[in-house]
DOVO-452978 format. One record per residue (C-alpha): x, y, z; residue number from 0. Coordinates in nm, 4 decimals. Layout:
X_Y_Z_NUM;
...
END
This chain:
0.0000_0.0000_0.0000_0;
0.1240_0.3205_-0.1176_1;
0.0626_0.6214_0.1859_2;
-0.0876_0.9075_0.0365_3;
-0.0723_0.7120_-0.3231_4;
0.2556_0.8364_-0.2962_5;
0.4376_0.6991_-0.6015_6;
0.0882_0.5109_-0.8038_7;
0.0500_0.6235_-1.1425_8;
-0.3322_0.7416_-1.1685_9;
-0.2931_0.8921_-1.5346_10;
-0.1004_0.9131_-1.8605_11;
-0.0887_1.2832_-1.9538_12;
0.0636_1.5525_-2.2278_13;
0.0269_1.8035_-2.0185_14;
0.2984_1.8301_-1.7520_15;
0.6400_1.6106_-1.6370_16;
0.7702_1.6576_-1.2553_17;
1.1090_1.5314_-1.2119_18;
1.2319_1.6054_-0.8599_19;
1.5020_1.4490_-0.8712_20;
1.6878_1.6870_-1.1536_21;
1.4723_1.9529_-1.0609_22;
1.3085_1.9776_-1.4372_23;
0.8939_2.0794_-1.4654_24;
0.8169_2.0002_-1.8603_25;
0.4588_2.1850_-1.9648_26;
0.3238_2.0170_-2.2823_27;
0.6626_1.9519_-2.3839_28;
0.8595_2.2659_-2.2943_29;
1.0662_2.3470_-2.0151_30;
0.9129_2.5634_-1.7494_31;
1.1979_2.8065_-1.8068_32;
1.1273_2.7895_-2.1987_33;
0.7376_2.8668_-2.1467_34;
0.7557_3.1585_-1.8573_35;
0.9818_3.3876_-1.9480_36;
0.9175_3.3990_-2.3302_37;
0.5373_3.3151_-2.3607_38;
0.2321_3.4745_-2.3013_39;
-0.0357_3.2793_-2.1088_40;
-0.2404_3.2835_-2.3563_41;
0.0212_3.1173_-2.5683_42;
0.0374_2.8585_-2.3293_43;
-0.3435_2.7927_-2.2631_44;
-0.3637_2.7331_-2.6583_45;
-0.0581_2.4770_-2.5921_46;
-0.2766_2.2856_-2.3532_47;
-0.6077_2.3086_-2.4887_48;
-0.5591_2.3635_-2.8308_49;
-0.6191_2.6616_-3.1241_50;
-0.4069_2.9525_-3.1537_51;
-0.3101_3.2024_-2.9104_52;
-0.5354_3.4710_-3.0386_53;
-0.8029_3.2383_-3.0064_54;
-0.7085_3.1470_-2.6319_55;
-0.6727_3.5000_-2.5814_56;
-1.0619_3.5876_-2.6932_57;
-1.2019_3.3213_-2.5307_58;
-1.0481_3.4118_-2.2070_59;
-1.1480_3.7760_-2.2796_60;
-1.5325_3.6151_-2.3286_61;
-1.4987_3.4464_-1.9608_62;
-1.3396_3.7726_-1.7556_63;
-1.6918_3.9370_-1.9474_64;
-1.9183_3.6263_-1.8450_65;
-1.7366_3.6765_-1.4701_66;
-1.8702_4.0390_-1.4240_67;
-2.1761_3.9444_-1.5797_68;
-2.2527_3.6794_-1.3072_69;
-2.1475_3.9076_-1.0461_70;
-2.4941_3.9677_-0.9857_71;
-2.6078_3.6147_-0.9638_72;
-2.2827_3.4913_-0.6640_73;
-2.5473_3.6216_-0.3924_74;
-2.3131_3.6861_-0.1268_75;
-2.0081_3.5159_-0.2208_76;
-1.7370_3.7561_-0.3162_77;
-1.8425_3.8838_0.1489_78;
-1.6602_3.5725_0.2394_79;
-1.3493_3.6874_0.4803_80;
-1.1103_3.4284_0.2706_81;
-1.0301_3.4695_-0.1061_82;
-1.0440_3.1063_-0.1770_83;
-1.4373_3.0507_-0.0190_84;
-1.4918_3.3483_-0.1739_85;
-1.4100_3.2125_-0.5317_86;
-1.4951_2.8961_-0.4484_87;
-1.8342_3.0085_-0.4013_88;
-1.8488_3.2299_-0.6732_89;
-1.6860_2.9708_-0.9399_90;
-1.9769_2.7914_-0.8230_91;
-2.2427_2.9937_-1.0170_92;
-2.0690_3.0213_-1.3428_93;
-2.2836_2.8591_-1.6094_94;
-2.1995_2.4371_-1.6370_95;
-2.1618_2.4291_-1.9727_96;
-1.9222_2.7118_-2.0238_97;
-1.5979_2.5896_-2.2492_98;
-1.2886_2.5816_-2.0590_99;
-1.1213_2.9400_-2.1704_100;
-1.4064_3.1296_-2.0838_101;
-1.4587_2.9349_-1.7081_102;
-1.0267_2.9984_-1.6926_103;
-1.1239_3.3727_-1.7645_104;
-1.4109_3.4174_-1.5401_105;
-1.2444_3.3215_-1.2301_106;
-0.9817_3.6751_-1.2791_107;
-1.2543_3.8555_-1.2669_108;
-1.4088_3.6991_-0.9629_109;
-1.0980_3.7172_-0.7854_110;
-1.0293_4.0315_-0.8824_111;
-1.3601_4.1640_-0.7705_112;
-1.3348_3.9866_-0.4186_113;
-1.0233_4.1978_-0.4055_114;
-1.2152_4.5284_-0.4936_115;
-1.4458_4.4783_-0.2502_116;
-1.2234_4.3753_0.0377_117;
-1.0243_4.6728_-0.0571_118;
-1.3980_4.9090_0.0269_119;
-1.4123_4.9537_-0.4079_120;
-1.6481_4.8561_-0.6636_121;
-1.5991_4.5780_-0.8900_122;
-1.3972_4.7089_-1.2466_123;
-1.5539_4.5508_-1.5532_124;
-1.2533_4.3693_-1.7706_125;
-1.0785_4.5712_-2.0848_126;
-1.1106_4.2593_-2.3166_127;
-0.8931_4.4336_-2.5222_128;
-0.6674_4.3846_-2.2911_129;
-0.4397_4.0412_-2.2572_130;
-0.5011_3.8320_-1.9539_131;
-0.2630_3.9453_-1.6992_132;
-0.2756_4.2662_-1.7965_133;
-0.6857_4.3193_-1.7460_134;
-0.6841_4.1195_-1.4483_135;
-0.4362_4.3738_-1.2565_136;
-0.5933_4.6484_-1.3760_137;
-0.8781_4.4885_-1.2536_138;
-0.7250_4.4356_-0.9090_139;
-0.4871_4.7625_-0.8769_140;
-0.6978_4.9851_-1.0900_141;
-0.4176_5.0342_-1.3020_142;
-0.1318_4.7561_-1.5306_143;
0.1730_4.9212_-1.5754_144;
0.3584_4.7377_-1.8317_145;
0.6443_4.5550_-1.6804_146;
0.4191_4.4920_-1.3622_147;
0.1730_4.3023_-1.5939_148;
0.4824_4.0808_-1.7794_149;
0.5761_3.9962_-1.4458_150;
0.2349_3.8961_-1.3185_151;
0.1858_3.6845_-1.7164_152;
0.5332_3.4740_-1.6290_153;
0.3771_3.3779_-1.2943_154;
0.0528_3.2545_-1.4555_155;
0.2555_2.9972_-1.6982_156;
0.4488_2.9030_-1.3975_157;
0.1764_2.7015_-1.2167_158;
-0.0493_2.6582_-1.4750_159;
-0.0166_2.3019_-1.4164_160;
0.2399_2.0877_-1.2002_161;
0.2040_1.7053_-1.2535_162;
-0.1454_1.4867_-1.0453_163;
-0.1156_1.7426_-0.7523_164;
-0.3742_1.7586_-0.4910_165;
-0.6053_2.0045_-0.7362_166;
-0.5273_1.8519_-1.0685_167;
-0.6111_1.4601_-0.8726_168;
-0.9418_1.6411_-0.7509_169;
-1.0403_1.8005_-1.0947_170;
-0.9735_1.4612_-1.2781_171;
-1.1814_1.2467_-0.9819_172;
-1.4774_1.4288_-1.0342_173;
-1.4217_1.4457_-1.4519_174;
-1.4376_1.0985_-1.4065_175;
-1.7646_1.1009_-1.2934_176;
-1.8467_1.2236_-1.6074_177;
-1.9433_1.5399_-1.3933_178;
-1.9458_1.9120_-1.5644_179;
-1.6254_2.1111_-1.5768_180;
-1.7555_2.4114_-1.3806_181;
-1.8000_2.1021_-1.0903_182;
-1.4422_1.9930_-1.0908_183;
-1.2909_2.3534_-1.0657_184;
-1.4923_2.3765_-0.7966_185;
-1.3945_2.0757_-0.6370_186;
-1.0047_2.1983_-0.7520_187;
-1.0444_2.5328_-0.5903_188;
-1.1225_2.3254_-0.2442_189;
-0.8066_2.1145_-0.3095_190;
-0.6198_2.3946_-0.3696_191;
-0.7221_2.6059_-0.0455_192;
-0.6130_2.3692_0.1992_193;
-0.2747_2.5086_0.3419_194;
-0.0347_2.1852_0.2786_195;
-0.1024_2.2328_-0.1362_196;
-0.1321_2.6484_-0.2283_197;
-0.2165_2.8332_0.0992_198;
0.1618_2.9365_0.1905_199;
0.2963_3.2334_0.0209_200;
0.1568_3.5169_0.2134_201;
0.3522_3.3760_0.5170_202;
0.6452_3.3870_0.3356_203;
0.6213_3.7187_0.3534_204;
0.5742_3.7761_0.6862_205;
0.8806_3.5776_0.7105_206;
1.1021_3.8311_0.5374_207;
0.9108_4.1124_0.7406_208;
0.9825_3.9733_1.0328_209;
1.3466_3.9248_0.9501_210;
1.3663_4.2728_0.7684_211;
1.7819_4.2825_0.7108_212;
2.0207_4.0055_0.5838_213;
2.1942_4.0438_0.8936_214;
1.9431_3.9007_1.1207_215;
1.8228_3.5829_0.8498_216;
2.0440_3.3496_1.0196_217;
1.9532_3.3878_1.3850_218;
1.5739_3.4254_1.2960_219;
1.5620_3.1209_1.1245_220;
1.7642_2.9080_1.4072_221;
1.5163_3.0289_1.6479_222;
1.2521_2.9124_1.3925_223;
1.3770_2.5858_1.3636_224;
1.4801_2.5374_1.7382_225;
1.0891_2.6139_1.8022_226;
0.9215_2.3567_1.5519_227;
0.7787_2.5999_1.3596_228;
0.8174_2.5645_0.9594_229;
1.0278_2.7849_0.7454_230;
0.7722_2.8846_0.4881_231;
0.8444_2.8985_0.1279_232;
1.1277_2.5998_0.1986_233;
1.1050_2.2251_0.1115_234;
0.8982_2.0075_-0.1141_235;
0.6839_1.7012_-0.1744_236;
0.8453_1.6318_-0.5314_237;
1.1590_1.8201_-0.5498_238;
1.4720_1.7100_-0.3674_239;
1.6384_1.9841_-0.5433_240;
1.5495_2.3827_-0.6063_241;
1.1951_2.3605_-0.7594_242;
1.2404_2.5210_-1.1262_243;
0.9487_2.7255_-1.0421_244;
1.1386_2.9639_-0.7759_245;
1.4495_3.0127_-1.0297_246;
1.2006_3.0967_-1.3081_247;
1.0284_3.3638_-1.1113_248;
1.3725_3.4786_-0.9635_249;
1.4432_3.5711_-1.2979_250;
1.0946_3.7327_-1.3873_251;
1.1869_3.9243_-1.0462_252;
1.5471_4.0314_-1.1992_253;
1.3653_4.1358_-1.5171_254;
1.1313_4.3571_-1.2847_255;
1.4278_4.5367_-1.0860_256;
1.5999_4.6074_-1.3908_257;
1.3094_4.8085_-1.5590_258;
1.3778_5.0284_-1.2187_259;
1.0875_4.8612_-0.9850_260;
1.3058_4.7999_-0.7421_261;
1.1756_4.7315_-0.3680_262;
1.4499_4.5528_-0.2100_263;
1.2876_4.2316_-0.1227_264;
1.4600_3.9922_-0.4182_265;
1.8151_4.0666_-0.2203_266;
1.6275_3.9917_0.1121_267;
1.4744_3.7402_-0.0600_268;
1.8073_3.5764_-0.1765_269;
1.9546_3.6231_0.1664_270;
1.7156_3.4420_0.3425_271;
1.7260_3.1601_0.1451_272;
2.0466_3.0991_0.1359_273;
2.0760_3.1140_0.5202_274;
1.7281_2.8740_0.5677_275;
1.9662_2.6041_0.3175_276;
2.2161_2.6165_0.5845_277;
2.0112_2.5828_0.9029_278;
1.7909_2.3417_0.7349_279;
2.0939_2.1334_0.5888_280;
2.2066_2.1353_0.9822_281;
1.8690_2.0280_1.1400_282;
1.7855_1.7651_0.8717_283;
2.1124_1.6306_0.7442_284;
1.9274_1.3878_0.5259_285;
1.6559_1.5958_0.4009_286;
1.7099_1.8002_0.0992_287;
1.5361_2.1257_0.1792_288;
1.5436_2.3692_-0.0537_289;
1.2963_2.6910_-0.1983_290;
0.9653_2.5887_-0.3918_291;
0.7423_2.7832_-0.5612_292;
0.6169_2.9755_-0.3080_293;
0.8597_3.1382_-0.1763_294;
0.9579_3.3293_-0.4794_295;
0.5660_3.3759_-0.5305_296;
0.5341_3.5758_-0.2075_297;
0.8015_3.8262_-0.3555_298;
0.6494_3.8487_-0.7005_299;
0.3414_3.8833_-0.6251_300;
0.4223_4.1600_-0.3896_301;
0.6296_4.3280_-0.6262_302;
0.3136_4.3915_-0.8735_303;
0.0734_4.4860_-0.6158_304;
-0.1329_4.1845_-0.5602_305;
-0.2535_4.2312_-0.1664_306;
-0.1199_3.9137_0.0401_307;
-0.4912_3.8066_0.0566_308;
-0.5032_3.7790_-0.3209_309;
-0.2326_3.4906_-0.3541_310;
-0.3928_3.1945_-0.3196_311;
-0.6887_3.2783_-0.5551_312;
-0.4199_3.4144_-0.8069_313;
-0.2721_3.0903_-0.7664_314;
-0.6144_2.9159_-0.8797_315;
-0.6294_3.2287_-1.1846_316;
-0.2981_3.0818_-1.3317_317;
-0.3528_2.6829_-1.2599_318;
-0.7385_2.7279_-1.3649_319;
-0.6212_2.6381_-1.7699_320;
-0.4496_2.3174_-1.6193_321;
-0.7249_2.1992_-1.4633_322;
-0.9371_2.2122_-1.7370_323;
-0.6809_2.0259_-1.9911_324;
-0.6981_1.7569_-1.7202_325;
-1.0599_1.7544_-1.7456_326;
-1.0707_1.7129_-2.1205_327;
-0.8049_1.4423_-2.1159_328;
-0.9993_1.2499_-1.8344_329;
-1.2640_1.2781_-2.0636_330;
-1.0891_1.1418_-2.3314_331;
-0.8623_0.8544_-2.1957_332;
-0.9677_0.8005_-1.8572_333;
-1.2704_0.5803_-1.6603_334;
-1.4059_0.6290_-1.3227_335;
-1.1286_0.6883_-1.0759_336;
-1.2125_0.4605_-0.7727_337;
-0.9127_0.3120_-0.5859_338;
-0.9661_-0.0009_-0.3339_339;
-0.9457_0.0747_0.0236_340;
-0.8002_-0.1886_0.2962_341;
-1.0779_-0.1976_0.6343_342;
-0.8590_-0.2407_0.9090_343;
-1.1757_-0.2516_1.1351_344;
-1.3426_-0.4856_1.3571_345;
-1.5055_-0.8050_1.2389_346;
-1.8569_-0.8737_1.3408_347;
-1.8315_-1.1471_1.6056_348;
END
């Protein structure tokens, strides 16, 4: 028996290819590295669910519009205290039979509108002239300056999808049911909330703010450690190397500094994670423990003006396209997911 199906192969897919031990994420045949920094997301959505990227770009233009339009059908929804029930709730009133792009689009504008209101504003209506990352920070902020918005579009690629993760397994469990799509993002979004899959990145930050100067990375992280409490943004499930994820959006960081948005975190940043290496490397000689995605997520994400409470549902706005190619190939290839269980229970006398 395999704990946590650690290790079973549930799928075949085109979509994605972990390898933790070399530290290489492959997206429909591309390195992650390849994809991020080069293409748009819209490029990348028409790499997993086929047509061009002007197509993929209009259709997800078509589901930020059907978003505000259903705005006034989420009831009370986009009140919830947490971005993730808040979309979760929300996602849950978009129409069943809405294609894939358009459900991927309609979930920045939900988000983006639970981040209005949170913020005491009024829901913006998406530019669908606009590309994706750019309307859906304009959206958020008001406003997409240029280099803020390429930033933001390199993150989106980078998690659009990463291998049968918790979300992804969810999505493709209740595709197999031969349930609608809207159903399984639903069910994804759920997956995705819990704090041991997407919920970590705004910590991270606190983590730097606590620690505010290189100087003091080393010492706060000992006590850290010496306490039991996690170093967030550190270690992985997959990976027993750096996840390809953080250097890609290191890099989309570097690219932001050096149009002059500088803020100081990406030294911090770097700092900090090169002292957590060494007091992790001492506490757990025989665990590789190294930076995942989120800890370079937490900086990024700052860095364009995302509020903290706006990263995990940004999160589900970039993986939403993966999802949904893991529908349509569960659709295609797959049967009813329904693993055996072992009772290790009492026997009836």
């Amino acid at each position: 028996m395999s704990n946590g199906l650690e290790g079973v192969i549930a799928a075949e897919t085109i979509l994605s290819d972990v390898d933790g031990e070399r530290g290489r994420l492959i997206l429909a045949g591309h390195d992650v590295e390849e994809l991020a920094l080069r293409s748009s997301y819209a490029e990348v959505c028409a790499l997993f669910l086929g047509g061009t990227a002007a197509e993929a770009a209009a259709a997800l233009a078509r589901g930020r519009a059907l978003g505000f339009e259903r705005l006034s059908k989420v009831g009370d929804a986009l009140e919830a205290a947490d971005g993730m029930d808040a979309l979760r709730a929300a996602a849950a009133h978009l129409p069943s039979a809405a294609p894939a792009l358009e459900v991927t689009g309609a979930l920045a504008t939900l988000a983006a509108s639970w981040a209005r209101r949170q913020s005491g504003h009024k829901p913006l209506a998406p530019d669908t002239s606009l590309a994706h990352a750019d309307d859906y920070l304009r959206m958020v902020r008001g406003d997409a300056p240029a280099e803020k918005a390429r930033a933001l579009d390199a993150y989106l690629v980078t998690v659009i999808d990463h291998g049968m993760n918790a979300s992804t397994f969810t999505a493709r469990v209740i595709a197999s049911t031969g349930s609608d799509l809207v159903s399984s993002v639903v069910g994804a979004i759920g997956a995705l909330k819990g704090p041991l899959h997407g919920g970590a990145p705004g910590p991270v930050l606190d983590m730097l703010d606590a620690i505010g100067e290189p100087a003091r990375a080393e010492a706060w992280l000992e006590a850290e450690v010496t306490s039991g409490r996690r170093l967030m943004g550190m270690g992985h499930r997959i990976y027993r190397v750096r996840d390809p994820r953080a250097a890609v959006l290191e890099r989309a960081l570097e690219r932001l500094e050096s149009s002059g948005l500088r803020s100081g975190r990406l030294a911090l940043a770097r700092a900090v994670e090169r002292s957590a290496e060494g007091v992790l490397a001492k506490k757990h000689p025989d665990r590789a423990l190294k930076a995942n995605v989120e800890f370079y997520t937490a900086v990024l994400l700052d860095a364009v003006g995302l509020p903290r409470t706006l990263f995990s549902p940004t999160f589900a706005v970039g993986r939403a396209a993966g999802w949904c190619a893991h529908v349509a190939e569960q659709r295609a290839h797959g049967r009813l997911i329904r693993p055996a269980s072992r009772y290790v229970g009492k026997m009836p006398g």
